[in-house]
C-alpha positions, 0 to 999 in steps of 0.5 A: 149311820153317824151317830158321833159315836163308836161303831159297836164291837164285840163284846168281851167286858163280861170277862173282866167281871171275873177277874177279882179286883185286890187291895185292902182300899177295895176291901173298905169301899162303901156299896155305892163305891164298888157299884159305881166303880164297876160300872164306870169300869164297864160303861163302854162296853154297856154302851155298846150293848145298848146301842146294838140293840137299837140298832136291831129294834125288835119288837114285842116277842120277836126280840130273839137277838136283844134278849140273847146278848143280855142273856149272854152278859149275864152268863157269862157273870156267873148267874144262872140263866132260864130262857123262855119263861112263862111261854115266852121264848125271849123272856128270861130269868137270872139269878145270882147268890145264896140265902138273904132276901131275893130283889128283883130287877126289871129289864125290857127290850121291845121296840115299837112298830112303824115308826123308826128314825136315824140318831139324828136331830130331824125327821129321818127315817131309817129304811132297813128296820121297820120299828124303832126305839121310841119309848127307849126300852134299849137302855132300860134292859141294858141299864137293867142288867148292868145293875144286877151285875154291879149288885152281884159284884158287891154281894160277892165281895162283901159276902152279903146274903142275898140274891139278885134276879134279873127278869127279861120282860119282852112285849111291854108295849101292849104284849104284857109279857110281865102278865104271864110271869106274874101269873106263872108264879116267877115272883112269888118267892121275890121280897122287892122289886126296881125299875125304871124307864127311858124319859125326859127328866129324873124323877124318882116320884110314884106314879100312877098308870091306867088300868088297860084292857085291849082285844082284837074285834074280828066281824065276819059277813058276807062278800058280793058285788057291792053295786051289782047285788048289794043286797046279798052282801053283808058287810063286816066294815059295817059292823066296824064302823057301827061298832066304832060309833056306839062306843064313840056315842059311850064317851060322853057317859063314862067317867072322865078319866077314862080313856077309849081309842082304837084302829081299824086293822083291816077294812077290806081290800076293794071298793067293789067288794062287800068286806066279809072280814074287818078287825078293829083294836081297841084299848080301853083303860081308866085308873081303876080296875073295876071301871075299866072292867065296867066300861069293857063289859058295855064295849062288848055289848057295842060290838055284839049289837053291832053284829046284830045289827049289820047281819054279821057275826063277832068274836074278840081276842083279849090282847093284853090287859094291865092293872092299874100301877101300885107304886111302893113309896117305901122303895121309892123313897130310897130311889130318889135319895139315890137318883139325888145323890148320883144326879143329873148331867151337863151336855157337852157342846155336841150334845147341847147343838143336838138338843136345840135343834131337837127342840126346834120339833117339840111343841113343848120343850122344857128349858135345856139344862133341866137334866142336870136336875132332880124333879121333887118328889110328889105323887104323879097321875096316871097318862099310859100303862104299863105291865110293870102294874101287875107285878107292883100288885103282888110285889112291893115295886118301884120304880123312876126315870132318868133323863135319856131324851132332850126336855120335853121330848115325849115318849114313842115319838121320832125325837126319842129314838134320836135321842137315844141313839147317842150319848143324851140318851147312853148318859141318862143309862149309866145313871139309872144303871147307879141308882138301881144298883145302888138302891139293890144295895140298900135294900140287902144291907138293911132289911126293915126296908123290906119290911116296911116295904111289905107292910105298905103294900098289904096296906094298900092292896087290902086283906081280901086281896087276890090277883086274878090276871085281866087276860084271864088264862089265855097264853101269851100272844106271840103273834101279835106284832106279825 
């Protein structure tokens, strides 16, 4: 595919990561120096590891090629490496260093199913995958690993205490793979932890999520003619739709932040046919974990009544479910000083060209030339959900976005993998790569950011606080993308 951009190659610039750079000029370098001077060294080949993973676009726990080339870059560095994780085979942890505080780094590397789209500026399906990076999980992992690269280069070179870990999170969208290291204990020892995400401006603002519980319904009945003995049918579809209609009927006597949808994933296969199975899952989120709790406990009264009434029976798997986010406004101040300081960028003529006419898509395009920008800083309310909550429970966590897809553009959406199958969204990377790196450092230079970090965080949560996990203690859903 055209993308206007290098065809990937093989990827050998972990090697120069051991190659020491001399001179006393290096010697006197700041942190923000050598971090950015290394991956500015490295940007080409990040570049290309990230955009092999678009090509490949893997879905939640089936990411077996994407986190084994970000497992490779990190081996290859020197960090020590432990693939599968929490009963996760493409989940991973790295890490690098000795003593000080322990900062971790997320990186994520999913994409999302049934929607794929070639790096160009209209609607063009690609027809070798079946998913597509629509929420930019391609740079995020790369930008990711590429920071705690540059952290550990700076770390060695100053001799700073500390060490840096790199967490491998696959299955974020709706896998909640962070879930099971949480609740594996992976972060226990873990003083501070970054992230970031894909989007369609920089902004370092905190912001909320919603809470999300998510199951599978499956009712089962009984199959006959559907016009020759109805009467000796009992219909699953039934039990579905009658399922569907009492939580639709629910909505209007829940709070109004909540926020409840669903898909029928099977309905039988022929008109004739009485279903004996039909499946439908559904989300249920709100922004707080004791109402989401409160609304699932009525969706399944809804689905046992449903049953009861339909002459069926039902049983529901817990897919995932995610905590509200409780974002660190310490660590994120530090994010946006960052993001400030390294900045938006400008688009070239072949970037601007491709952004209008991306933006001939969007029903609500933001002015081009906004991505040079910096969004204020204020707090944000909550649209989706994310895995990365459950970890900002039990961590002191933050995280920002920078801008990897043309203004206005909204995330899963066909413009956002465009966008981050060329330079828009290679350049909104590299600068996200920065202001992790950067930020890692700060933390490691001057621990009382740590402190305050920690006692914003046992303020927010409360004394009494314990992390019980929404799936409870089932294992992680490794088939549910297949």
């Amino acid at each position: 595919m055209n993308r206007g951009l290098p065809t990937p190659r093989t990827l050998l610039f972990v090697a120069a990561l051991l190659v020491p750079v001399t001179g006393a000029a290096q010697d006197d370098d700041s942190a923000a120096d050598t971090v950015t001077r290394f991956l500015n060294a490295q940007r080409t080949d990040f570049e290309e590891v990230a955009l092999r993973i678009w090509e490949w676009a893997e879905v939640g726990y089936q990411e077996e090629k994407s986190s084994g080339l970000l497992q490779e870059q990190l081996t290859a560095a020197g960090f020590s490496v432990e693939a599968g994780v929490a009963g996760m085979p493409t989940a991973f942890m790295a890490e690098w260093g000795a003593g000080g505080p322990v900062i971790g780094i997320l990186a994520e590397y999913d994409a999302l199913p049934g929607i794929t789209q070639q790096a160009v500026p209209e609607p063009l399906e690609r027809h070798d995958v079946g998913a597509g990076h629509a929420c930019g999980h391609h740079l995020f992992g790369t930008a990711s690993v590429a920071a705690g690269l540059a952290a550990k280069e700076w770390l060695e070179r100053s001799g700073t205490p500390g060490r840096i870990r790199v967490y491998g999170t696959p299955a974020e969208e709706g896998g909640a793979g962070k879930v099971y290291m949480v609740r594996g204990g992976l972060f226990e020892d873990v003083d501070a932890v970054l992230a970031w995400h894909p989007g369609d401006r920089n902004d370092a603002s905190p912001g909320d999520s919603l809470a999300n519980l998510s199951a599978k319904f499956r009712f089962r009945g009984v199959s006959a003619h559907a016009a020759g003995a109805p009467d000796q049918g009992r219909s699953a579809l039934d039990a579905v739709e009658a399922m569907n209609f009492m939580v639709n009927l629910m909505r209007e006597h829940v709070h109004e932040r909540s926020r409840i949808h669903y898909v029928i994933t099977r309905g039988g296969e022929a008109p004739n046919v009485v279903p004996n199975f039909a499946e439908v899952y559904y989300y249920n989120r709100h922004p707080s974990v004791e109402v989401a709790r409160s609304n699932w406990d009525r969706i399944l009264k809804a689905a046992d009544a449903a049953a009861l009434g339909t002459g069926t029976t039902v049983e529901h798997e817990i897919i995932h479910g995610l905590y509200n986010m409780l974002p660190n406004e310490h660590i994120g101040r530090l994010l946006f000083d960052n993001l400030n300081t390294v900045g938006g960028f400008a688009y070239n003529d072949e970037e601007r060209a491709f952004a209008e006419a991306i933006q001939e898509h969007l029903q609500n395009p933001r002015p081009i030339g906004s991505q040079e920008e910096v969004a204020e800083w204020r707090r944000t309310p909550a649209g989706g959900s994310t895995d990365v909550a459950d970890v900002s429970w039990v961590v002191p966590t933050a995280q920002f976005r920078t801008a990897t897809w043309v203004p206005g553009t909204p995330a899963h959406s066909w413009q956002a993998i465009a966008a981050g199958g060329t330079t828009i969204g290679l350049k909104g990377m590299h600068i996200a790569a920065q202001v992790l790196a950067r930020t890692v450092t700060d933390l490691f230079s001057d621990p009382s950011h740590i402190e305050a970090a920690l006692d914003e965080l046992d303020a927010a949560r409360g004394p009494d606080f314990e992390y019980v996990p929404l799936v409870g203690d089932r294992p992680p859903p490794l088939d549910y993308r297949r």
